[in-house]
TINUPA-727691 format. One record per residue (C-alpha): residue in three letters; y, x negated, z negated. Coordinates in pm, whole numbers, plus 50000, padded with zeros to 5 digits. Example, Ala and Ser with C-alpha at 12.3 -4.5 7.8 and 13.67 -1.06 7.14 Angstrom:
// residues 2
ALA495504877049220SER498944863349286
This chain:
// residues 281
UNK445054996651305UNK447794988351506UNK448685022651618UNK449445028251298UNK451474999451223UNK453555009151516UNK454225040751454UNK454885035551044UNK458575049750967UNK461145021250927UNK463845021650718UNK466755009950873UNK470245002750679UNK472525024250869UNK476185029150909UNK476025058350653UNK474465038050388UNK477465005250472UNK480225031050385UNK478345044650103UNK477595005749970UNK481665000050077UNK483195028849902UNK480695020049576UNK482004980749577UNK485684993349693UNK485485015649316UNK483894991549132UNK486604964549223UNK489154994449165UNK488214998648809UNK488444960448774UNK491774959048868UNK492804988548688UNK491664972848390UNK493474943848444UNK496374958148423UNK496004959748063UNK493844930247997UNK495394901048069UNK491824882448147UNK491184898948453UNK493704896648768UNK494984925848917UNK496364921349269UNK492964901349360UNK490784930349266UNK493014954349429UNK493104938549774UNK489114933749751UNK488974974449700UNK491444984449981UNK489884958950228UNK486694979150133UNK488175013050168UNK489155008050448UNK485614998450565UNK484555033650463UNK486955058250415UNK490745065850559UNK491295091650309UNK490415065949992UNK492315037650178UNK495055059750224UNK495115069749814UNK495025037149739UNK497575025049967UNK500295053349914UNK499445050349505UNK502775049849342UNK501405021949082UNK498385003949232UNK499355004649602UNK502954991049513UNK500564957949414UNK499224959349762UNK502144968449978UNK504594940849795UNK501994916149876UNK501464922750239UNK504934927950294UNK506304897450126UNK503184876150099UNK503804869549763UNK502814877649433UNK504324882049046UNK504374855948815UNK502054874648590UNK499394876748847UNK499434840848927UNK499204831548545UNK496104858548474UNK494674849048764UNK494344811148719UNK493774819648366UNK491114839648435UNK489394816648684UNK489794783148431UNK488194802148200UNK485154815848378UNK484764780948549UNK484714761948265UNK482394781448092UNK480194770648396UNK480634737748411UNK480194731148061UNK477174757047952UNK475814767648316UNK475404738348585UNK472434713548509UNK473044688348773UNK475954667148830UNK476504676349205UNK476624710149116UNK479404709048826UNK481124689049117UNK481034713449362UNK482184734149107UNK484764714849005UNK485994708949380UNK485644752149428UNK487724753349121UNK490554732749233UNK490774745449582UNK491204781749460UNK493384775049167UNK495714754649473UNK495094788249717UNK496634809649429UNK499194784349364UNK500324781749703UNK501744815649699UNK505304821749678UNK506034841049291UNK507504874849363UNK511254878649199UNK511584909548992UNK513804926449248UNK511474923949547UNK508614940349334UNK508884978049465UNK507885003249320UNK508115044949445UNK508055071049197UNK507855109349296UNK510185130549127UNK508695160548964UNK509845161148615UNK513935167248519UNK514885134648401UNK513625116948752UNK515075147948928UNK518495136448707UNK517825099048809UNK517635109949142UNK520725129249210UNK522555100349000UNK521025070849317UNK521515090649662UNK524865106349492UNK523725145549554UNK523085174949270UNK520235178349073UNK520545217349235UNK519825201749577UNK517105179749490UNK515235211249293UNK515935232049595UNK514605208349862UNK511395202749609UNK510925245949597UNK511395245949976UNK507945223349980UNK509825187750025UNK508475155749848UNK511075133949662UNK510775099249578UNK513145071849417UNK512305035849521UNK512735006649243UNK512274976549164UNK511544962448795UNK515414960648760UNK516544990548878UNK516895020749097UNK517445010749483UNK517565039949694UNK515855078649756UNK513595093050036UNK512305130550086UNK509675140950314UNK508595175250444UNK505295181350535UNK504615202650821UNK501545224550899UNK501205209251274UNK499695175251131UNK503525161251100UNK505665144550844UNK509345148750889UNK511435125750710UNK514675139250594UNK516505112350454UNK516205073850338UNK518825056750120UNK518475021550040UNK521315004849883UNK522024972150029UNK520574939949881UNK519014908850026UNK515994927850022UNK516824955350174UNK514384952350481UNK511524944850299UNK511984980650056UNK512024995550390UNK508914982750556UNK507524987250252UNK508705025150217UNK507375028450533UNK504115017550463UNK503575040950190UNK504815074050448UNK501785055050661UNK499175059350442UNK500205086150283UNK500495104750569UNK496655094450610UNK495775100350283UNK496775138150346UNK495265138550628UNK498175140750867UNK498965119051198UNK502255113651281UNK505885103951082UNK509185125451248UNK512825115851197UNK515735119051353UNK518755090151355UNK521935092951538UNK522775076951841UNK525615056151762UNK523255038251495UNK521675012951723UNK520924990151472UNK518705019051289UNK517025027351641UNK516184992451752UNK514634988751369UNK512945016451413UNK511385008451672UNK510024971051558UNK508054996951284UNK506345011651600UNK508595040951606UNK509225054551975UNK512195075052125UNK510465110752281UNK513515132652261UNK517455126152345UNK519385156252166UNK522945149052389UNK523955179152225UNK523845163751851UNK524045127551941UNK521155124551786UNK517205102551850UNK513945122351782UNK511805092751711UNK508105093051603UNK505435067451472UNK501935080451565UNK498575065151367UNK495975083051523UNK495805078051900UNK494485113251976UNK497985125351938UNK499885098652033UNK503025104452324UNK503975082452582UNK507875077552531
């Protein structure tokens, strides 16, 4: 009887199954914060950070969507980036959290220690969410691709080019992008993709505010997981010599020197996110 005890298939929760149960729990919490965008009940940013934290458990490729999402990952990115978040999140999310609390306290808990403890949860969360700093409108980021002709106008109007240019580098297989915040327009990137794995960027204008670092790191960011969202490894610019200031920033975003062009007084720098194909500058 034992003998067959022993050798009775187990079945074992494997690492399959945790990224299955982590990319099922990472959607559901998507949808939830998706739909608190337009019902004000439900916070967004929370959901949304529970959902990449869970993609990222399970799948590069979803975290990288997610992340480098011109609308939901700007939620993300603004709050890792400035550790903040918009007044409107704060007052849904308390809102939201009074309301389902209450509603427990009143109807659900039977005993008194456990309306306290309650009561004690309640307060310590609604202080956590308190605690953080509220977002002005011009730090909240947001990157729009250009594909239709009134972004493609917007766009030559911000980096100061012609809407010929911008339609030309877009045919030639470039990706366009204006950066802004909920006031207005801040600056322009375009990125090539190359067939080797490699994403060249050819240009980033930022106008200069206060917060012009953080629309950088954040702009940044989004190349990141975009890149890993497509399925690519490695960012590729060039910046000219005499621009130390650009060089040495660079290189605090984990960008490294590989290539001195004395010829064109120029830096090839590159930021590398999978090791296998990472260079030692």
């Amino acid at each position: 009887m034992n003998d067959i005890f022993l050798h009775f298939p187990k079945k074992r929760f494997n690492f399959v199954d945790m990224k299955i149960l982590y990319t099922a729990l990472g959607s559901v919490a998507l949808t939830l914060g998706i739909i608190g965008i337009f019902l004000p009940l439900l916070p967004t940013t929370p959901f949304l950070l529970l959902s990449a934290w869970l993609y990222c458990k399970s799948s590069d490729r979803l975290y990288g969507w997610l992340m480098s999402h011109p609308q939901l990952g700007s939620y993300i990115r603004n709050y890792r980036i400035n550790k903040a978040i918009t007044l409107k999140s704060k007052i849904t999310a308390v809102t939201m959290l009074w309301f389902t609390m209450t509603i427990c306290i009143v109807f659900v808990a039977d005993s008194l220690w456990l309306r306290c403890m309650l009561g004690v949860i309640l307060a310590g969360v609604t202080w956590h969410l308190l605690s953080f700093r509220t977002m002005a409108k011009d730090e909240n980021l947001h990157i729009v691709k250009v594909n239709t002709p009134c972004l493609i106008e917007q766009a030559a109007i911000v980096n100061g080019t012609s809407t010929d240019d911008i339609i030309s580098r877009i045919a030639a297989g470039s990706e366009y992008y204006i950066l802004r915040n909920a006031v207005m327009p801040v600056g322009t990137m375009s990125v090539k993709l190359c067939r080797d794995g490699i994403m060249h960027l050819e240009h980033m204008n930022l106008i200069s505010t206060v917060h012009r670092d953080s629309y950088e790191r954040q702009a940044f960011m989004f190349l990141e997981y975009r890149c890993k969202y497509m399925g690519f490894h490695t960012i590729h610019l060039t910046v000219s010599k005499n621009d130390i200031q650009t060089a040495a920033s660079l290189r605090d975003k984990g960008f490294s020197i590989i290539a001195d062009a004395t010829e064109n007084d120029t830096y090839t720098m590159l930021n590398t996110f999978d090791t296998r194909h990472r260079r030692i500058a």
